[in-house]
C-alpha positions in Angstrom: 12.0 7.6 -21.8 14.8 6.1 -19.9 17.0 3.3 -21.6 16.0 -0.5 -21.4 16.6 -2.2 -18.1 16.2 -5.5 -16.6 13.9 -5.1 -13.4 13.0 -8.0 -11.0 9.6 -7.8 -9.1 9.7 -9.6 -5.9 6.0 -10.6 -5.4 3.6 -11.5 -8.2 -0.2 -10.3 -6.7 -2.3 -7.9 -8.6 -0.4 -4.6 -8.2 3.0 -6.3 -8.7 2.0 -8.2 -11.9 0.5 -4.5 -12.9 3.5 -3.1 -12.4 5.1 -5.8 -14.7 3.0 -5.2 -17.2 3.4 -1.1 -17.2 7.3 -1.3 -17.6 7.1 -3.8 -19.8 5.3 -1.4 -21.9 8.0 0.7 -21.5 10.0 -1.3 -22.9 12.0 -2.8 -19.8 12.9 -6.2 -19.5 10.8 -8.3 -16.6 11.1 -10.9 -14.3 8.9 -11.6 -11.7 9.9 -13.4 -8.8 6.9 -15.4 -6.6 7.0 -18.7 -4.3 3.2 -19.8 -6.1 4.4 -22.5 -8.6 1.1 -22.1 -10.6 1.2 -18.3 -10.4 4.4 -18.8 -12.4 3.3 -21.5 -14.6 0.5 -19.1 -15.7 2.9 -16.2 -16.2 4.9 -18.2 -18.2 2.7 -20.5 -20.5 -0.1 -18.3 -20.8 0.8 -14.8 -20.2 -1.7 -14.8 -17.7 -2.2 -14.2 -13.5 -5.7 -15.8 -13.1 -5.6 -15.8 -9.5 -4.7 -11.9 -8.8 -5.3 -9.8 -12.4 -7.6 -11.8 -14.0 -8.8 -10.9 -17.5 -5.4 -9.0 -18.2 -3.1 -10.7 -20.9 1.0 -9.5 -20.2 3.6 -9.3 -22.8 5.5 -12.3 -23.9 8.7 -10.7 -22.8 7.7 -10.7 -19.2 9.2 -14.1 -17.1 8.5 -15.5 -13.9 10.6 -17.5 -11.2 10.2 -19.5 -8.1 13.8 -19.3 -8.0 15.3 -15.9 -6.0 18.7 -16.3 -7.9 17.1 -15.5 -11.4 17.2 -12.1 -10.4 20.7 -11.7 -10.4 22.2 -9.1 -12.7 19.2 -6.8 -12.2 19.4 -3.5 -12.9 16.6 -2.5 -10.4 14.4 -4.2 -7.9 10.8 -3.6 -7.2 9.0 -5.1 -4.0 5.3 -6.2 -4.2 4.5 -8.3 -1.3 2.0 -7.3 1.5 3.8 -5.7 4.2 3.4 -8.1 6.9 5.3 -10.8 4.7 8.2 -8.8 3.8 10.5 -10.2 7.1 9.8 -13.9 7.1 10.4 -13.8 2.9 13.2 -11.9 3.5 14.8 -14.4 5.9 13.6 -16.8 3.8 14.8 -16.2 0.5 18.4 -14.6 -0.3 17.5 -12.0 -3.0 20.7 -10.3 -4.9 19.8 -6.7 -3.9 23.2 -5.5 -2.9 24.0 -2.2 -3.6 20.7 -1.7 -6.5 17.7 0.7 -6.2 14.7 -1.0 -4.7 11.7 0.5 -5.2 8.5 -0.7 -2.6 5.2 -0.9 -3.5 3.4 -2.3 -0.3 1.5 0.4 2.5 1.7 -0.9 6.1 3.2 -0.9 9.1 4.6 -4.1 10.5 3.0 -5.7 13.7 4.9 -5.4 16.8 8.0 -3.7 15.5 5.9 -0.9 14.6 8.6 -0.1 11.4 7.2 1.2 8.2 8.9 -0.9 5.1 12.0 1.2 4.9 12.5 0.4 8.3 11.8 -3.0 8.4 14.2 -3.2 5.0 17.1 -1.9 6.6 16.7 -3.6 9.4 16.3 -7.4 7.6 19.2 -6.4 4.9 20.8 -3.5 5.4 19.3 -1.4 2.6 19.6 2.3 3.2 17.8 5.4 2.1 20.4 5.4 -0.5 18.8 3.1 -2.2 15.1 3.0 -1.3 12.1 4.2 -3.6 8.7 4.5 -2.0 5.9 4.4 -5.0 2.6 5.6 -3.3 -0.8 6.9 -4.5 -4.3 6.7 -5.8 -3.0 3.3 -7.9 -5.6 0.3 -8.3 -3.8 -2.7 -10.2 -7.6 -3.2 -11.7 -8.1 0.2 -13.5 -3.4 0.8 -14.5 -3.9 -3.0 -16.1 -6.5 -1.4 -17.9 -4.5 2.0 -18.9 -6.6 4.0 -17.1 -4.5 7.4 -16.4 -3.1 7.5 -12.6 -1.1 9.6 -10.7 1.4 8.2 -8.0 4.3 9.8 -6.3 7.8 7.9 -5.9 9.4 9.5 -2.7 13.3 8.8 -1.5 15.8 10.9 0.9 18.1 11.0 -2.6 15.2 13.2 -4.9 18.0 12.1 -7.8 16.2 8.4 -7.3 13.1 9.3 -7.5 13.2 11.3 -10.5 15.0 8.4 -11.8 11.8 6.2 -11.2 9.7 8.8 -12.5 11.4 8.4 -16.0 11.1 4.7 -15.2 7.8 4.5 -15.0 6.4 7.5 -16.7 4.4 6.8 -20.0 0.8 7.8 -21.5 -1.7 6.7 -18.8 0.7 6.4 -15.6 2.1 9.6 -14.3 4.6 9.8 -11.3 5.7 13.0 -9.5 8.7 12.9 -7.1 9.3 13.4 -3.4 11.7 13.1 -0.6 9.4 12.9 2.4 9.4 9.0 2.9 7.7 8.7 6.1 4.9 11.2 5.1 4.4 8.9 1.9 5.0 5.3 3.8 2.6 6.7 6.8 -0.2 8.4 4.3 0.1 4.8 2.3 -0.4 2.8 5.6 -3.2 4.7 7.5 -5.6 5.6 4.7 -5.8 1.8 4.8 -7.5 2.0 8.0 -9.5 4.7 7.4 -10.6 2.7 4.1 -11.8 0.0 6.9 -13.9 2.7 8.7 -15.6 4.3 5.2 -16.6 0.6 4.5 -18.0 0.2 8.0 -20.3 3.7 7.2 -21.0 1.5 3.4 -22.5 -1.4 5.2 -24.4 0.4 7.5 -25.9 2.9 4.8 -25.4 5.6 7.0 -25.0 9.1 4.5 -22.8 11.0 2.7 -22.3 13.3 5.8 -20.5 11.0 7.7 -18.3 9.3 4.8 -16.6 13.3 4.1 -16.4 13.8 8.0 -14.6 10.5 8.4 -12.6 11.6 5.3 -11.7 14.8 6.3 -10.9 13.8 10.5 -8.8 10.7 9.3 -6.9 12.8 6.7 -6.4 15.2 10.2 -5.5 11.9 11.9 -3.2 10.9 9.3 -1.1 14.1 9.4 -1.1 14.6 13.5 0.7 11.2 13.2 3.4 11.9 10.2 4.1 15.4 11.8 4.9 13.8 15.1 7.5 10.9 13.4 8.8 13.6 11.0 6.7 13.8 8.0 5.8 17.1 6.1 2.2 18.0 6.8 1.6 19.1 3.4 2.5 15.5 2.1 -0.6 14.8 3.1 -2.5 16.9 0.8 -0.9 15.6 -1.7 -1.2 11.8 -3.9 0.3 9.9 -1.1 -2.3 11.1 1.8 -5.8 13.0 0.2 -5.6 11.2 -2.9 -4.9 7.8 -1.7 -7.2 8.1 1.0 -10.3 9.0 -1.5 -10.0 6.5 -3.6 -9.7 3.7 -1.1 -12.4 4.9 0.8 -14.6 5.2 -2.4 -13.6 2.5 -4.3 -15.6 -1.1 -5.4 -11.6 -2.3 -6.1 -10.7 -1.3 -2.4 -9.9 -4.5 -0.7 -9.9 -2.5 3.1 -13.4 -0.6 2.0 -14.7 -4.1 1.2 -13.5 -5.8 4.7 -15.1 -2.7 6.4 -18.6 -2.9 4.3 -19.1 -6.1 5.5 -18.2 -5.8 9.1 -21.0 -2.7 8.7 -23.7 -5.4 7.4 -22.6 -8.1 10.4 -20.2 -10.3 9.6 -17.0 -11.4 11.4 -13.8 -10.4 10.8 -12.4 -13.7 10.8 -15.0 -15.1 8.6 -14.8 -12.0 6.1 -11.0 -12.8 5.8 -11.3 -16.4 5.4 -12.9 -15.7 2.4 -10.9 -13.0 0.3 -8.0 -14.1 -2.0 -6.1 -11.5 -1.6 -4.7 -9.1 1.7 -6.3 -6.3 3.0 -3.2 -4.6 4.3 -5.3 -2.3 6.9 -6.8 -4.7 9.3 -3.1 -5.8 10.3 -1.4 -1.9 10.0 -4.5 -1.2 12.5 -3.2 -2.9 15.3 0.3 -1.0 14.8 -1.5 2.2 14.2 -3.1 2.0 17.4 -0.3 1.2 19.1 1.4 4.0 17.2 -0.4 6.4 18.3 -0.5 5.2 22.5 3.4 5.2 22.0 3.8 8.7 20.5 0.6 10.2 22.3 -0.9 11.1 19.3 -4.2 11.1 19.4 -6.0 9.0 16.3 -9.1 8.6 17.7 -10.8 6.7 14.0 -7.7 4.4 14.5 -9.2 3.6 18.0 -12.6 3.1 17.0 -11.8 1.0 14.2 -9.6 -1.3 16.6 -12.2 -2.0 19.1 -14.3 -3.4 16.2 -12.5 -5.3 14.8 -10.7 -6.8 18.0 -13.0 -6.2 20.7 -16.6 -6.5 19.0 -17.5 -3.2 19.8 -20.8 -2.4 17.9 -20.2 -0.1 14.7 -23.1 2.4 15.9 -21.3 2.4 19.2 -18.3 3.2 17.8 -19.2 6.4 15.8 -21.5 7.2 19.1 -18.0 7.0 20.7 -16.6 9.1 18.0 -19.4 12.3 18.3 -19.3 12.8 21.7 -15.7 13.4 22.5 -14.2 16.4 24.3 -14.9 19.6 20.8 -11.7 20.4 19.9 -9.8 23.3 17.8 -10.1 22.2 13.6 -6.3 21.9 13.2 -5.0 20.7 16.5 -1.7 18.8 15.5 
C-alpha cells in the first residue's frame, strides 16, 4: 500500500463521498471540499451524507469544508463534481492545485465547448496531462460504499501516474488497472451515459431482451467509431472504461441515466423527470454535445441521434427505434 497522504475531494455527492470513504480506508488523510453548508455539517457532526450516500457511516478522520483554502498543502486532488459544473466552480472558487496530481471522477462532455474534462481543465487552469488522472469504470457509489468488489481503470498520458493511483486506491474490494488512453476512457465514460438513457427508454416501454443487447452492442460500435475518430484506442473500448461501464449503466436500478430513460419510456417529460431527482444524470446534458460531436466530426452515432430527438424534439420513443431499424444495412464493423 502506498504511504499516508492527505487528499482533497472537490465535490461531496455520492461517488465523491465514496471515494472519501475508500481512501480513508486506506489509510489516507481526507478532506472533502463542497459549497452545501449542511452537506458539511453532516460530514462533520455526524459522519454522515444524508442527502447523496445515505445509510453509509464515514470515518471520523474524514473532514469537510465550505472553504477552498483548506485544501492547501494537499498531497493530491480528486475532482467529483458533475461535469457541467466544473467551469463555473472553477471560476468561482480558487482551489490550490498548482503543480499536484488531480485525479477526475466525473463522465461528460461539456455543452457548447464540446471538451471532455481534461480539456475543459486545462483550459479553466492550466492543468496538463502531466498531471491529470482519469478514474473510469463499472463504479456505483451505492454498491463501493458497501465494499462490494469493482474494477475501474485510472488512465493518464504519464502511465507512471496512474500506476501511482492504482496503489492509491487499490485495496480488498476496489481494484484499479492502469491506462494511458485518456480520450478513449473520458469518451467511453461520457457516451455510455447516453446509451444508459436509451436502455432505460427500451425499460419503460418493456420492449425485450433483444433490443436491450442490440442497443448494447450498436452503442458500444457507436462509442468506439467516435473515440477512433478523436484519437482513442479502439480496444479501450472493450475494456472497463467502454463494455464494462456501458453494461452496468444500462442494467443497473442505481443508474441515474437508465432511470431518466425508463421514465421518458413510460411518458413522462423530461423536464418534469428532472425536476424531481436529487442528484445529476450526467447523460441528458453530454447528449446534446454528443450529437453535436458527431455532426462536427461526421461520425455517424445514429443512438446518439435518436436519443436527442426525444428528449429535445418529443419525438415518440417507438418512432425513434422505427427510425433506428430501417436505416441504410451496413457492414458490422464500419468505423
Amino acid at each position: 500500500m502506498f504511504g499516508h497522504l492527505k487528499i482533497g475531494i472537490i465535490g461531496a455527492g455520492g461517488w465523491g463521498t465514496t471515494v472519501a470513504k475508500l481512501l480513508s480506508e486506506n489509510n489516507h488523510k481526507i478532506i472533502i471540499w463542497t459549497h452545501e453548508i449542511d452537506v458539511v455539517q453532516g460530514l462533520n457532526n455526524s459522519n454522515t451524507n444524508t442527502k447523496y450516500l445515505p445509510g453509509i457511516i464515514l470515518d471520523k478522520n474524514i473532514k469537510a469544508t465550505n472553504g477552498p483554502n483548506d485544501l492547501k498543502r494537499c498531497d493530491l486532488y480528486i475532482l467529483a463534481i458533475p461535469t457541467q459544473f466544473i467551469r463555473p466552480i472553477f471560476n468561482k472558487y480558487k482551489f490550490p492545485i498548482k503543480d499536484k496530481i488531480l485525479v477526475n471522477l466525473s463522465k461528460g462532455i461539456e455543452k457548447n465547448s464540446l471538451m471532455r474534462v481534461s480539456q475543459i481543465l486545462n483550459d479553466v487552469t492550466g492543468i496538463n496531462g502531466k498531471q491529470y488522472v482519469v478514474l473510469t469504470g463499472p463504479s456505483h457509489a451505492e454498491e463501493v460504499s458497501r465494499k462490494t468488489p469493482t474494477t475501474v481503470v485510472a488512465a493518464s498520458d504519464v502511465i507512471e501516474n496512474a500506476r501511482l493511483i492504482q496503489d492509491i486506491f487499490t485495496n480488498s474490494y476496489f481494484r484499479v488497472y492502469s491506462s494511458d488512453d485518456v480520450i478513449g476512457c473520458e469518451i467511453g465514460g461520457a457516451l455510455k451515459n447516453v446509451i444508459a438513457i436509451a436502455a432505460g427508454i427500451i425499460d419503460g416501454l418493456g420492449i425485450g431482451d433483444n433490443t436491450k443487447a442490440a442497443l448494447l452492442t450498436r452503442g458500444l460500435a457507436g462509442m468506439t467509431r467516435l473515440g477512433v475518430t478523436l484519437g482513442a484506442n479502439p480496444i479501450t473500448f472493450s475494456g472497463l472504461s467502454g463494455l464494462g461501464d456501458l453494461i452496468v449503466t444500462c442494467n443497473s436500478k442505481h443508474s441515474r441515466n437508465r432511470f431518466v430513460g425508463e421514465q421518458i419510456g413510460k411518458g413522462r417529460l423530461l423536464k418534469e423527470i428532472l425536476k424531481d431527482m436529487n442528484m445529476v444524470a450526467e447523460g441528458v446534458e453530454t447528449t446534446i454535445s454528443a450529437n453535436q460531436l458527431s455532426e462536427k466530426h461526421q461520425v455517424e452515432l445514429p443512438i446518439t441521434s435518436q436519443v436527442y430527438k426525444i428528449l429535445f424534439e418529443d419525438v415518440n420513443p417507438l418512432k425513434a427505434i422505427a427510425n433506428l431499424m430501417t436505416r441504410e444495412t451496413k457492414h458490422e464493423w464500419w468505423w
